[in-house]
PATOR-163167 format. One record per atom (N, C-alpha, C, O): residue number from 1; residue in one letter; atom name; x, y, z. Coordinates in nm, 4 decimals. Layout:
BEGIN
MITI | k | r | a | u | v | w
MITI | NUM | A | CA | X | Y | Z
...
END
This chain:
BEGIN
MITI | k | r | a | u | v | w
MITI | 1 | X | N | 0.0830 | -0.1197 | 0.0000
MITI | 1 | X | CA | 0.0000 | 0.0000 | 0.0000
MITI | 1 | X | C | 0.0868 | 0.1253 | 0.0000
MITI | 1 | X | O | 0.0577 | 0.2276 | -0.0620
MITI | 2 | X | N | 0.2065 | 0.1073 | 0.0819
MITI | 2 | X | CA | 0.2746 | 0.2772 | 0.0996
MITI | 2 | X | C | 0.3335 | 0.2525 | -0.0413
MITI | 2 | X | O | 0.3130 | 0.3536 | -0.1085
MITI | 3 | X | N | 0.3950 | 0.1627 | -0.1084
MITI | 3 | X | CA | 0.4636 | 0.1855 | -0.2459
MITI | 3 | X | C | 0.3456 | 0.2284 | -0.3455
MITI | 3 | X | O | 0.3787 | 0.3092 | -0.4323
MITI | 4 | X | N | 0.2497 | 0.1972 | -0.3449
MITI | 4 | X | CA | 0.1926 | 0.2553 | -0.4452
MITI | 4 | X | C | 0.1200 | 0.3841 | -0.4269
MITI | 4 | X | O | 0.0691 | 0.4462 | -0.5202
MITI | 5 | X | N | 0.1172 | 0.4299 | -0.2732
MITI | 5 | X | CA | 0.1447 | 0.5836 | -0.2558
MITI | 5 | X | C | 0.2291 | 0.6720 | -0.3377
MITI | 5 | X | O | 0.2195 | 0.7545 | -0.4285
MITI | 6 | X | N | 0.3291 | 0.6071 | -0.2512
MITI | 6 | X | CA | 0.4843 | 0.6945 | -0.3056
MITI | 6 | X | C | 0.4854 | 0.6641 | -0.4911
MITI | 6 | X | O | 0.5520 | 0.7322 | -0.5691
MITI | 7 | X | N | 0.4218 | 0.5811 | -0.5203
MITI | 7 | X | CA | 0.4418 | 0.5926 | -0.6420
MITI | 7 | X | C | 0.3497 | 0.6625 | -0.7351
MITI | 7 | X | O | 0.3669 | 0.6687 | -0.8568
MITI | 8 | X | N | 0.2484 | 0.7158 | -0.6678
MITI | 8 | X | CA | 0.1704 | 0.8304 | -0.6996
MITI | 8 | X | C | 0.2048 | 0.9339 | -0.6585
MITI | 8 | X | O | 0.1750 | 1.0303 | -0.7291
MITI | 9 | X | N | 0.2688 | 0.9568 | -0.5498
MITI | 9 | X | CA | 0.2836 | 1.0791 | -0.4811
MITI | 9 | X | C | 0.4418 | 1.1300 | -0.6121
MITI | 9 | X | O | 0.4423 | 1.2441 | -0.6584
MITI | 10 | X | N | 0.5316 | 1.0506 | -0.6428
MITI | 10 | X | CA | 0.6375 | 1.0549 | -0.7240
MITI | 10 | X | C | 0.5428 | 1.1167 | -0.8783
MITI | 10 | X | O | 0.5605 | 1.2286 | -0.9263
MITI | 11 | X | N | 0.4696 | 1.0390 | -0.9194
MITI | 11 | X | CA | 0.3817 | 1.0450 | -1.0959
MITI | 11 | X | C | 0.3298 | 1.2301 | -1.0431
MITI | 11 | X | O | 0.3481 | 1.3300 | -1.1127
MITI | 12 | X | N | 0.2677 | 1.2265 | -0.9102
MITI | 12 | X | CA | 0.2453 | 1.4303 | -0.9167
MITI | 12 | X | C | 0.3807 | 1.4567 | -0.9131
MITI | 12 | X | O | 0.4538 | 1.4651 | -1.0118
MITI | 13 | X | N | 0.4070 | 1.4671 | -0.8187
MITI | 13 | X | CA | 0.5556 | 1.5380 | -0.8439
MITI | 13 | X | C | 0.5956 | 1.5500 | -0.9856
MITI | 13 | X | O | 0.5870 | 1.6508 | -1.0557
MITI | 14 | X | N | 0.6277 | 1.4665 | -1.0091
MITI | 14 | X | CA | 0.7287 | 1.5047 | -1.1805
MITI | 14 | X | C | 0.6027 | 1.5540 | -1.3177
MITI | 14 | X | O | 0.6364 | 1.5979 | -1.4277
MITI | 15 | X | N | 0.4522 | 1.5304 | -1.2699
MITI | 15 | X | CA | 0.3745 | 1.6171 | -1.3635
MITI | 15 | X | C | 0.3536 | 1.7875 | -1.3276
MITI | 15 | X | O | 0.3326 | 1.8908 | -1.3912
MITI | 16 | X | N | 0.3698 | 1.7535 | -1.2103
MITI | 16 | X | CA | 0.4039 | 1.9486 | -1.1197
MITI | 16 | X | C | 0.5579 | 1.9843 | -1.2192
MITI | 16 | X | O | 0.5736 | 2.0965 | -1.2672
MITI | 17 | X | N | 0.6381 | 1.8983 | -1.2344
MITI | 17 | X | CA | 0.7642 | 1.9123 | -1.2483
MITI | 17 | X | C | 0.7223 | 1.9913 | -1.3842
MITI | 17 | X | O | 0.7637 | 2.1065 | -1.3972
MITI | 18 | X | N | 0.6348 | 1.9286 | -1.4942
MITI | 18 | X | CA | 0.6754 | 1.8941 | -1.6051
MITI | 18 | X | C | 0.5608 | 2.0588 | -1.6430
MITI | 18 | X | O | 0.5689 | 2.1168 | -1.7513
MITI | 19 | X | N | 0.4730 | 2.1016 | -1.5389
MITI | 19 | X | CA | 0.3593 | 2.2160 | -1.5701
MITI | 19 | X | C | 0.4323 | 2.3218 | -1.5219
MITI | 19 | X | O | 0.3909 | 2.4354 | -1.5450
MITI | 20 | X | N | 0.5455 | 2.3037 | -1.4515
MITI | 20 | X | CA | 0.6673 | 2.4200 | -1.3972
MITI | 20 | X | C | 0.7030 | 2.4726 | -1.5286
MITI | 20 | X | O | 0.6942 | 2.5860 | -1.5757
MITI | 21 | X | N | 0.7476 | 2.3562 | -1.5786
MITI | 21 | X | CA | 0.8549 | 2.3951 | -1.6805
MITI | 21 | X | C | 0.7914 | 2.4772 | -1.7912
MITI | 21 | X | O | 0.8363 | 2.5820 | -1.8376
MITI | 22 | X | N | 0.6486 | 2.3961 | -1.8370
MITI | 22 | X | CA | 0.6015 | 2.4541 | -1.9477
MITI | 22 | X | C | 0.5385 | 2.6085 | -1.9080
MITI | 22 | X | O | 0.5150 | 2.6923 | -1.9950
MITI | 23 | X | N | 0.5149 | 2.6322 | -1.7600
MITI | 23 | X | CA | 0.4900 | 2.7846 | -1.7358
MITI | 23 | X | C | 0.5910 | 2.8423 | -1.7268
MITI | 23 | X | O | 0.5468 | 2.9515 | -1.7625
MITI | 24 | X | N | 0.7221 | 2.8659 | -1.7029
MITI | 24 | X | CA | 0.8201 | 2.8856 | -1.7405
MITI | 24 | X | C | 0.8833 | 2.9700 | -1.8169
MITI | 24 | X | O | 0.9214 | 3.0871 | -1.8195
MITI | 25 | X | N | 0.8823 | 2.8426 | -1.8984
MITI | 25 | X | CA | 0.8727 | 2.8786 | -2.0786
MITI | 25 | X | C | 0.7975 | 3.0001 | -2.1221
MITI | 25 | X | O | 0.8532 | 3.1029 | -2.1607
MITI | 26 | X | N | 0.6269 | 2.9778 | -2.1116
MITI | 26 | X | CA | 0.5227 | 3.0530 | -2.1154
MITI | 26 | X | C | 0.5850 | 3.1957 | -2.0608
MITI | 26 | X | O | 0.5434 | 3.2925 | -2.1245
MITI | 27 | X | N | 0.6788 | 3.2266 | -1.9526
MITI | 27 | X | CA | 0.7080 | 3.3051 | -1.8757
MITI | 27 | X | C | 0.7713 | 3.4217 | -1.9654
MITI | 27 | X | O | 0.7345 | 3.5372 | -1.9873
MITI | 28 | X | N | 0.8958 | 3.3359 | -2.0146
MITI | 28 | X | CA | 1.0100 | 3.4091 | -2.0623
MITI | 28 | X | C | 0.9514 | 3.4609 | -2.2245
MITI | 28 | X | O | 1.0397 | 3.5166 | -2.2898
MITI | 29 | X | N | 0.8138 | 3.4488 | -2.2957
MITI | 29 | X | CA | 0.7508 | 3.4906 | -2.3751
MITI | 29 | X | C | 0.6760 | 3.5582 | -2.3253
MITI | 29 | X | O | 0.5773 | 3.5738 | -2.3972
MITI | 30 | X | N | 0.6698 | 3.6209 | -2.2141
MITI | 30 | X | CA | 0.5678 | 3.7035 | -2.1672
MITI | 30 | X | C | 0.6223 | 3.8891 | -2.2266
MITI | 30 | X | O | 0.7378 | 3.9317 | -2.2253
MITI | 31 | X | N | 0.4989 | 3.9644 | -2.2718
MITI | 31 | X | CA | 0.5885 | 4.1206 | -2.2375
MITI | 31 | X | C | 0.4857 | 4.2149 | -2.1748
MITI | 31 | X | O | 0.3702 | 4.1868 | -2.2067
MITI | 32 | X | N | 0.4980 | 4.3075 | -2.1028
MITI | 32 | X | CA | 0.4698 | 4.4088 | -2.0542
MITI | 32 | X | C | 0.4883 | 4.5139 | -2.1031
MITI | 32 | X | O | 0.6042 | 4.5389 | -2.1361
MITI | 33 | X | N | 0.3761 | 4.6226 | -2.1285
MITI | 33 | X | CA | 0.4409 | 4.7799 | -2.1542
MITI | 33 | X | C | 0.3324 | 4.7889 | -2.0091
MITI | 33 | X | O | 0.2154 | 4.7617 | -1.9821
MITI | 34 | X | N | 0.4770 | 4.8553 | -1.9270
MITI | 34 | X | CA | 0.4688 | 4.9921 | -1.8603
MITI | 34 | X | C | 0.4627 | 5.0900 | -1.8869
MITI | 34 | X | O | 0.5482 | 5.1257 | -1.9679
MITI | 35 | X | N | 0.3129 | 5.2480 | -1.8159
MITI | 35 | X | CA | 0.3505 | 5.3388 | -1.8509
MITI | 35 | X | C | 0.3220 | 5.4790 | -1.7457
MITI | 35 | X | O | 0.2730 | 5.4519 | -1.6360
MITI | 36 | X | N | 0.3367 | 5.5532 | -1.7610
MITI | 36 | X | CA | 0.3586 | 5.6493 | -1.7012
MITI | 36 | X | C | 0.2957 | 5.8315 | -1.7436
MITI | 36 | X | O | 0.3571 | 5.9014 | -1.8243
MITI | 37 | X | N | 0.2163 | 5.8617 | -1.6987
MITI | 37 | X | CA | 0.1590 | 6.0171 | -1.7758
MITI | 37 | X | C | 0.0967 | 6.0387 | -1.8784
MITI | 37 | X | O | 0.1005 | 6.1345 | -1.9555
MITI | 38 | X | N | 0.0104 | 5.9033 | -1.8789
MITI | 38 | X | CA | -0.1091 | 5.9218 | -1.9809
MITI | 38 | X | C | -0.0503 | 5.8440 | -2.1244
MITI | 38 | X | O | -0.0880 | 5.8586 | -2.2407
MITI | 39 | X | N | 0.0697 | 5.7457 | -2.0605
MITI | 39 | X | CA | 0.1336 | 5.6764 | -2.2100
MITI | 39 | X | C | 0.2482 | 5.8301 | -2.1970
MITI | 39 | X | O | 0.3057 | 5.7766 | -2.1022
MITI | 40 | X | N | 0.2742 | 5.8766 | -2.2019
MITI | 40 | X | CA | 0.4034 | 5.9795 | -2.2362
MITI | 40 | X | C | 0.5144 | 5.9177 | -2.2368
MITI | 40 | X | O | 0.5984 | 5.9344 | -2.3252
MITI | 41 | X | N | 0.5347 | 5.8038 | -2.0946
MITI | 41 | X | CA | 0.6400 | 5.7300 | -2.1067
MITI | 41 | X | C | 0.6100 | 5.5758 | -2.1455
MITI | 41 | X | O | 0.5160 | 5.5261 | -2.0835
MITI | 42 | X | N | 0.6677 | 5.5033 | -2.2271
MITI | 42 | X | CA | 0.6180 | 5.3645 | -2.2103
MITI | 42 | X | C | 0.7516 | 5.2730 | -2.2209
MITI | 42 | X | O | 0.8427 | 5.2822 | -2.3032
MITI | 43 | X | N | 0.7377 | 5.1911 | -2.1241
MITI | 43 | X | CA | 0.8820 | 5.1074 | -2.1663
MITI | 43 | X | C | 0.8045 | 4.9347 | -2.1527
MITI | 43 | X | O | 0.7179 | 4.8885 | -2.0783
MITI | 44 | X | N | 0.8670 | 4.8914 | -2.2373
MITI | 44 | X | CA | 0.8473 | 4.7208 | -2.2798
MITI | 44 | X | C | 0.9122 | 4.6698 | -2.2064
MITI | 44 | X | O | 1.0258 | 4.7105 | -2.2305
MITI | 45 | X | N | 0.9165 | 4.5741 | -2.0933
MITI | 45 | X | CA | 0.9915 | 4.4412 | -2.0696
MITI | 45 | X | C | 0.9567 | 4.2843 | -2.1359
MITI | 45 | X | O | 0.8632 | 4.2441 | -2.2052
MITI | 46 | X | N | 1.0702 | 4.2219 | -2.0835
MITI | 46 | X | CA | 1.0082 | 4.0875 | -2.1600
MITI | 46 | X | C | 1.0076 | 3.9642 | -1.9910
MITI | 46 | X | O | 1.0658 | 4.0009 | -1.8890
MITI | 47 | X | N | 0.9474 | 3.8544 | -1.9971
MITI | 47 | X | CA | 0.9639 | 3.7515 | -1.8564
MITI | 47 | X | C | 1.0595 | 3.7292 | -1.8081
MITI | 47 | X | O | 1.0512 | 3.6771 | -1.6968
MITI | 48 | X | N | 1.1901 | 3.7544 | -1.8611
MITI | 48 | X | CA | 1.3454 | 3.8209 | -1.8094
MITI | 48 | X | C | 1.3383 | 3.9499 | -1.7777
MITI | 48 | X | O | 1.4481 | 4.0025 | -1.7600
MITI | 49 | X | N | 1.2516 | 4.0132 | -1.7658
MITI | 49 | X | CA | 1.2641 | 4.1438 | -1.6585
MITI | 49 | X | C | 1.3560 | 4.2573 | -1.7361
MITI | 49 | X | O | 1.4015 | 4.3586 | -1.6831
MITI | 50 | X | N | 1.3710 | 4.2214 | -1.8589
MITI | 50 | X | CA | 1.4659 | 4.2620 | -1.9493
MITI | 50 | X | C | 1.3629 | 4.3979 | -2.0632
MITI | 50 | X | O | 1.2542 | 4.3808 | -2.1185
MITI | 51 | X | N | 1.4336 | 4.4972 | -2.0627
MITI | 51 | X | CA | 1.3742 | 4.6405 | -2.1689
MITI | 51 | X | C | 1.4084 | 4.6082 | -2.2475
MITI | 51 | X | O | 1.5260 | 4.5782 | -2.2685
MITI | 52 | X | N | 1.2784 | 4.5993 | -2.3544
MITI | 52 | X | CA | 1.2669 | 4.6237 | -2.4763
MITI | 52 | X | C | 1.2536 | 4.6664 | -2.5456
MITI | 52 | X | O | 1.2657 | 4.6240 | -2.6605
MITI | 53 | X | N | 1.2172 | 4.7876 | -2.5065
MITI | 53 | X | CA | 1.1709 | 4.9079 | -2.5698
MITI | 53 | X | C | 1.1344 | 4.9887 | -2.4827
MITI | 53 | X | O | 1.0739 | 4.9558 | -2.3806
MITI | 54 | X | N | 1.1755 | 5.1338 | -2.5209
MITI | 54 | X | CA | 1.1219 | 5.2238 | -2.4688
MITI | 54 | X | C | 1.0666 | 5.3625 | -2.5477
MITI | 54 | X | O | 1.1168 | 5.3875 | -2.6573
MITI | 55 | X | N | 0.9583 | 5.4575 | -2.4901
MITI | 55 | X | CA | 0.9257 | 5.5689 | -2.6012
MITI | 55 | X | C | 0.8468 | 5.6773 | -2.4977
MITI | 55 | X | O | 0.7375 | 5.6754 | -2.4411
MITI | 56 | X | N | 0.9401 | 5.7561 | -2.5019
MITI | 56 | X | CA | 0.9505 | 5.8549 | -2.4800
MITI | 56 | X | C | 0.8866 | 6.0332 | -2.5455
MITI | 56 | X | O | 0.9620 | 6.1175 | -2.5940
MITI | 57 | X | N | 0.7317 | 6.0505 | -2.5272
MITI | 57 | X | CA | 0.6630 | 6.2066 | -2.5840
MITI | 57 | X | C | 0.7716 | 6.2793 | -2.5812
MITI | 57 | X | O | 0.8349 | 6.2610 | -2.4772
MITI | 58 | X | N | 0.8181 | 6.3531 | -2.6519
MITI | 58 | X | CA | 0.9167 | 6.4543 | -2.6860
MITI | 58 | X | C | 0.8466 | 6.5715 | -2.5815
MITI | 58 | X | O | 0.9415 | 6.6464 | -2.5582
MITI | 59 | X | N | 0.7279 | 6.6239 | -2.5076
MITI | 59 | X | CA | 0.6694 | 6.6979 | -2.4597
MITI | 59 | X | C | 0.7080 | 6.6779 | -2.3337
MITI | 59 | X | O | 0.6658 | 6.7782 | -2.2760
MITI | 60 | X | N | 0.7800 | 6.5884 | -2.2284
MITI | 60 | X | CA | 0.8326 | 6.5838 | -2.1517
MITI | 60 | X | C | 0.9452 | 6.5530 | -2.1238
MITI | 60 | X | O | 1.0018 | 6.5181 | -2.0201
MITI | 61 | X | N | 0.9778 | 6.5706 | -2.2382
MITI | 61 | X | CA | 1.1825 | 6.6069 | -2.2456
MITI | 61 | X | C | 1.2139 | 6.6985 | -2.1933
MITI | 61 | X | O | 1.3366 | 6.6895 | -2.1903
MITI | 62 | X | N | 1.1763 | 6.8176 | -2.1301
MITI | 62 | X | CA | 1.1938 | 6.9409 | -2.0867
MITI | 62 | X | C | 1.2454 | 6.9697 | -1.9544
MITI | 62 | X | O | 1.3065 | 7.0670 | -1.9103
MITI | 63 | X | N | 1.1986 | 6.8410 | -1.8921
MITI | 63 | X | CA | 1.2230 | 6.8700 | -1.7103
MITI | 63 | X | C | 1.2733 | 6.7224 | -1.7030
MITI | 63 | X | O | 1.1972 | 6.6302 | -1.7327
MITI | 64 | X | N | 1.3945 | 6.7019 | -1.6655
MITI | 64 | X | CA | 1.4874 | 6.5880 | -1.6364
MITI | 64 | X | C | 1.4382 | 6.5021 | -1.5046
MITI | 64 | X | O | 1.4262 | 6.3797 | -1.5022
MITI | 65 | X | N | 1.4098 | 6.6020 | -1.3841
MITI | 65 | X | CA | 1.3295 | 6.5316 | -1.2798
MITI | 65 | X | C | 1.2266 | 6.4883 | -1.3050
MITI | 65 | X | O | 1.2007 | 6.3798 | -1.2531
MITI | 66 | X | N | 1.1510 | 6.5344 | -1.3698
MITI | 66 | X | CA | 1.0078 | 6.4761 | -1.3671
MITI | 66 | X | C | 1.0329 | 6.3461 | -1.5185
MITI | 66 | X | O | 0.9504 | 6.2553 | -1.5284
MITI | 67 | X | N | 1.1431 | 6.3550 | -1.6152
MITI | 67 | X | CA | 1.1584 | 6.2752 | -1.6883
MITI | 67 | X | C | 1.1970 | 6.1592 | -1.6040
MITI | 67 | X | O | 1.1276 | 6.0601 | -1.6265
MITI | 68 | X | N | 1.2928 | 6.1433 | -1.5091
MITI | 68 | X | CA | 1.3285 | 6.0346 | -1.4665
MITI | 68 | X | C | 1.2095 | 5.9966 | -1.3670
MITI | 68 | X | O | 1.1538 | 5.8877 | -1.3812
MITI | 69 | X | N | 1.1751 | 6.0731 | -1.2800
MITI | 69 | X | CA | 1.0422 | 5.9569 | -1.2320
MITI | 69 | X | C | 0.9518 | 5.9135 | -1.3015
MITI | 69 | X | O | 0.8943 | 5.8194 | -1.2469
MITI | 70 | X | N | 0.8993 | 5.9493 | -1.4325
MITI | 70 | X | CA | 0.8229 | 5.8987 | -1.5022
MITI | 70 | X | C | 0.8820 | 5.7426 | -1.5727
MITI | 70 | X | O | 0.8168 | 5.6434 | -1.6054
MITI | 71 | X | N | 1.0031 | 5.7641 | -1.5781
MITI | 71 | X | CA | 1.0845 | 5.6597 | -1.6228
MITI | 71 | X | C | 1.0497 | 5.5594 | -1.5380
MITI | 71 | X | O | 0.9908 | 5.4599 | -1.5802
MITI | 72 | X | N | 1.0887 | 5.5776 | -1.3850
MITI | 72 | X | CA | 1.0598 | 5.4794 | -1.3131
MITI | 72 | X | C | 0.9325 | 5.4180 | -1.2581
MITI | 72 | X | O | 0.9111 | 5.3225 | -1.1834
MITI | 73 | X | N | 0.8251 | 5.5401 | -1.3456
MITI | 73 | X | CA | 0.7090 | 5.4997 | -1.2607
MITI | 73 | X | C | 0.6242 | 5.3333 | -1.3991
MITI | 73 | X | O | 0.5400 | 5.2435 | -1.4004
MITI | 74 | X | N | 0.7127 | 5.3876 | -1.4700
MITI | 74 | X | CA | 0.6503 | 5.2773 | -1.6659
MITI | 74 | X | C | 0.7926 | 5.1797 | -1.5634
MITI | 74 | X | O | 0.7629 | 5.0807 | -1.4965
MITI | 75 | X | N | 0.8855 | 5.2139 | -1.5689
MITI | 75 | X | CA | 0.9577 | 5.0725 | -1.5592
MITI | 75 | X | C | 0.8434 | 4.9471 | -1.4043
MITI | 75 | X | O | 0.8100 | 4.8286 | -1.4021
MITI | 76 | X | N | 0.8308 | 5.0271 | -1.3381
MITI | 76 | X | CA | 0.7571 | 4.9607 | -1.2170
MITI | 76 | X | C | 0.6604 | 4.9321 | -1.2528
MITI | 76 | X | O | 0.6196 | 4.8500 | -1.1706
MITI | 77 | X | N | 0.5674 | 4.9493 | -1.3492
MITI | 77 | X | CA | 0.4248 | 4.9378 | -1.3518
MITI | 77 | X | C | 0.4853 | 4.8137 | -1.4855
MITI | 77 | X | O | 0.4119 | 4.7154 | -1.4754
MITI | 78 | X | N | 0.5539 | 4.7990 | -1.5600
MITI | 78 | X | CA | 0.5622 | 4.7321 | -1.6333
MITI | 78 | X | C | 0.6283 | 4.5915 | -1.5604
MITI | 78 | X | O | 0.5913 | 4.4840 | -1.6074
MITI | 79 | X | N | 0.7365 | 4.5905 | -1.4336
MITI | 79 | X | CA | 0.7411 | 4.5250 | -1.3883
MITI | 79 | X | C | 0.6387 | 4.4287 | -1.2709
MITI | 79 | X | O | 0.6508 | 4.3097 | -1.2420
MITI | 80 | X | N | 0.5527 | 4.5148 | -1.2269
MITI | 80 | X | CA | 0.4502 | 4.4477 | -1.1446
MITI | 80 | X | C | 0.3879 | 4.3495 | -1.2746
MITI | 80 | X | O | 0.3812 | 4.2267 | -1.2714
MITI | 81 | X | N | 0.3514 | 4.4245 | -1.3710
MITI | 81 | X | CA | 0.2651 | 4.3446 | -1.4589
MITI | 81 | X | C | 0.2989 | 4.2180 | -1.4919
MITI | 81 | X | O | 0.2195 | 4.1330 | -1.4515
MITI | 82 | X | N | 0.4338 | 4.1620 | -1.5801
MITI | 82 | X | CA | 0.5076 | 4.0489 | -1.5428
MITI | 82 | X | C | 0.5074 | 4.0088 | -1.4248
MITI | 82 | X | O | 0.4495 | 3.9007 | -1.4363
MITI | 83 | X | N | 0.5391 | 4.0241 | -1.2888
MITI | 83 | X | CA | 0.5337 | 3.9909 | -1.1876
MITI | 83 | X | C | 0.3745 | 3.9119 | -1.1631
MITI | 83 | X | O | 0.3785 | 3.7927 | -1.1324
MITI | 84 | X | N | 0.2420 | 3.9769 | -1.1765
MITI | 84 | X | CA | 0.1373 | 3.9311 | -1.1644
MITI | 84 | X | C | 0.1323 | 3.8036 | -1.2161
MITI | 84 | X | O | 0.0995 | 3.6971 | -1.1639
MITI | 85 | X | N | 0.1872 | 3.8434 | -1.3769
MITI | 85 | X | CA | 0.1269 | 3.7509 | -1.4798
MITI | 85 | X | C | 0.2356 | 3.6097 | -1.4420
MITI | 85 | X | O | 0.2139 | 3.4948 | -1.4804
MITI | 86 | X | N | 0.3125 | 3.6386 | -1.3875
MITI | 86 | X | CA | 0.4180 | 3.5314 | -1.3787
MITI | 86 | X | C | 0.3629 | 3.4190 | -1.2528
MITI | 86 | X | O | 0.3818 | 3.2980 | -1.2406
MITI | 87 | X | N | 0.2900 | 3.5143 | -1.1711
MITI | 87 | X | CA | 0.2672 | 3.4561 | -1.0533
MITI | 87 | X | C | 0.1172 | 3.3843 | -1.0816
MITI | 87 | X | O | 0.0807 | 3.2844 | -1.0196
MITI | 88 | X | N | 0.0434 | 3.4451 | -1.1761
MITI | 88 | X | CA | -0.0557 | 3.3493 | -1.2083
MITI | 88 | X | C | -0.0374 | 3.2372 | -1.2949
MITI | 88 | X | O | -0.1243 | 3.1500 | -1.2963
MITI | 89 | X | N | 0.0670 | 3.2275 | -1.3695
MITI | 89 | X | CA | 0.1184 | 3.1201 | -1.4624
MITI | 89 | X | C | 0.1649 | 2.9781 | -1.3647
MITI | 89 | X | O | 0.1324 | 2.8594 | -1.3670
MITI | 90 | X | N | 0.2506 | 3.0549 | -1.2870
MITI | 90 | X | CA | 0.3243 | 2.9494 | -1.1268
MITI | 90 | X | C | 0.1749 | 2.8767 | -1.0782
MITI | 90 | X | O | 0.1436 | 2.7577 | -1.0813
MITI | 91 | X | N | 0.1232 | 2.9549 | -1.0481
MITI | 91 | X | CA | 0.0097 | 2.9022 | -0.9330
MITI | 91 | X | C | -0.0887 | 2.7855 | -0.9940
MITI | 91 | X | O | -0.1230 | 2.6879 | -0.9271
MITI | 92 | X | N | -0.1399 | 2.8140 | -1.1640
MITI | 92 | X | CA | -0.1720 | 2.6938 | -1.2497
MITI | 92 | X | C | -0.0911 | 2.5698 | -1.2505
MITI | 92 | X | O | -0.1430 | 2.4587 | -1.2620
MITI | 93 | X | N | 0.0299 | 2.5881 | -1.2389
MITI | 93 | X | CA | 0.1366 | 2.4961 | -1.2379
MITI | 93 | X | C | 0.1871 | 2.3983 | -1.1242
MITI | 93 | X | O | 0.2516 | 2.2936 | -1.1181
MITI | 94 | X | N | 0.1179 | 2.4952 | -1.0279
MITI | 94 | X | CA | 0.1254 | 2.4072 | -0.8931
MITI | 94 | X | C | -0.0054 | 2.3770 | -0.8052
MITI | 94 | X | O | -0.0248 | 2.3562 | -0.6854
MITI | 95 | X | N | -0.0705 | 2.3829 | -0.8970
MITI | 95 | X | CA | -0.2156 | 2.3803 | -0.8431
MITI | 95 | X | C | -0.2832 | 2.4949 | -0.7496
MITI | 95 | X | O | -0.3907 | 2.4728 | -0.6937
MITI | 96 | X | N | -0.2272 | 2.5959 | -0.7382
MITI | 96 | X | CA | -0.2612 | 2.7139 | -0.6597
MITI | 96 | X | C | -0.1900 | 2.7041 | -0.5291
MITI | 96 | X | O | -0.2084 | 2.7780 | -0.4324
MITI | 97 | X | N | -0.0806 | 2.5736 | -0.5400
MITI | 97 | X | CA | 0.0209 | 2.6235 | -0.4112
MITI | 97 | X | C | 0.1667 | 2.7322 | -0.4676
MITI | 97 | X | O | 0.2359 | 2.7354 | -0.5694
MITI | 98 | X | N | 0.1612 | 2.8309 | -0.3059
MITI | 98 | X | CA | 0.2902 | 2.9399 | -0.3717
MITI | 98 | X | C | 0.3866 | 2.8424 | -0.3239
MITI | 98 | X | O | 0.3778 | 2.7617 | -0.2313
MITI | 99 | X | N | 0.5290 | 2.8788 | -0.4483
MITI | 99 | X | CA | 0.6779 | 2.8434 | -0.4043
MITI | 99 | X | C | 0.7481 | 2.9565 | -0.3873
MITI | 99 | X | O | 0.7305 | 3.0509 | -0.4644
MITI | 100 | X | N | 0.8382 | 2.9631 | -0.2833
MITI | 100 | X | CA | 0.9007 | 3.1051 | -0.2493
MITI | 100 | X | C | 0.9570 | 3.1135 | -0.3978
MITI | 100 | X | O | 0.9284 | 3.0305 | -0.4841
MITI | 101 | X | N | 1.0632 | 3.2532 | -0.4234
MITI | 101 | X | CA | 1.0374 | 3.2991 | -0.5738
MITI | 101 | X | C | 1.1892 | 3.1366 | -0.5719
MITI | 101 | X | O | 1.2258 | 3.0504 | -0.4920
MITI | 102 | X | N | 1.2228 | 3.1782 | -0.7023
MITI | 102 | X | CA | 1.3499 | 3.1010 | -0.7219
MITI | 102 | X | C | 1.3269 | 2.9511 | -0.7034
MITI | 102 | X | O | 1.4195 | 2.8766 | -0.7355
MITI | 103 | X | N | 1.2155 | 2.8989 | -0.6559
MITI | 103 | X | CA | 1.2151 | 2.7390 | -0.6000
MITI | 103 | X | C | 1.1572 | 2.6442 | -0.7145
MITI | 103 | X | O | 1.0521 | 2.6598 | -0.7766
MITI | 104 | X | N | 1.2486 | 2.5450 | -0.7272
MITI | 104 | X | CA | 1.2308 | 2.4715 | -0.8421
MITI | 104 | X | C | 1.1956 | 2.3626 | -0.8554
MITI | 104 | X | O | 1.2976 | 2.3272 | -0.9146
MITI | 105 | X | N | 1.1316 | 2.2658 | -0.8515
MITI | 105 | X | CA | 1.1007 | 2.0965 | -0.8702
MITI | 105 | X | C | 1.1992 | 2.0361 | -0.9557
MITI | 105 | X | O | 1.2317 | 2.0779 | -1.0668
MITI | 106 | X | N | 1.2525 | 1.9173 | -0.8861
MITI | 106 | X | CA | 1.2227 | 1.8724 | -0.7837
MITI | 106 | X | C | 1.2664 | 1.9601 | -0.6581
MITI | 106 | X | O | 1.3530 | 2.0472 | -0.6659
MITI | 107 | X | N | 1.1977 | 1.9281 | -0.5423
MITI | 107 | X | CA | 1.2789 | 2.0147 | -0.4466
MITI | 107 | X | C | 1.4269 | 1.9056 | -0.3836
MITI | 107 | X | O | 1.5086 | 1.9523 | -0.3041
END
């Protein structure tokens, strides 16, 4: 009886393993535009957290402070967004249990 537990409890495991991977994947095709002042600023990431683009209204080129927080306010909003979407991809994958970030199957 316990072996054919463990030998179910092993068949989830490595299909958790195998819905990790393919969200993952799914992950690193993900992109985000962040933006900032009505679209004035917009910057692209990709599921590597990585800029892809960015575009910049020529109408707030003028003031450097307020250019750079706008910068950061599209980079953050573009990063939560991946962040969400990443975390709802995980949670399908593990059946709606969280893994701290970085944690990988097998454990």
């Amino acid at each position: 009886m316990f072996k054919g537990g463990m030998a179910s409890m092993m068949q989830k495991a490595q299909k958790m393993q195998q819905d990790m991977q393919k969200a993952q994947a799914e992950i690193k095709n993900l992109t985000a535009t962040g933006d900032a002042a009505g679209g004035s600023v917009q910057i692209s990431i990709n599921g590597d957290y990585l800029a892809t683009n960015i575009n910049i209204n020529e109408a707030v080129m003028d003031d450097k402070e307020m250019l750079e927080d706008l910068i950061l306010t599209a980079i953050n909003d573009a990063v939560g967004q991946i962040s969400i979407a990443s975390s709802e991809k995980l949670k399908g994958a593990t059946g709606g249990m969280d893994l701290p970030p970085g944690m990988n199957l097998p454990f």
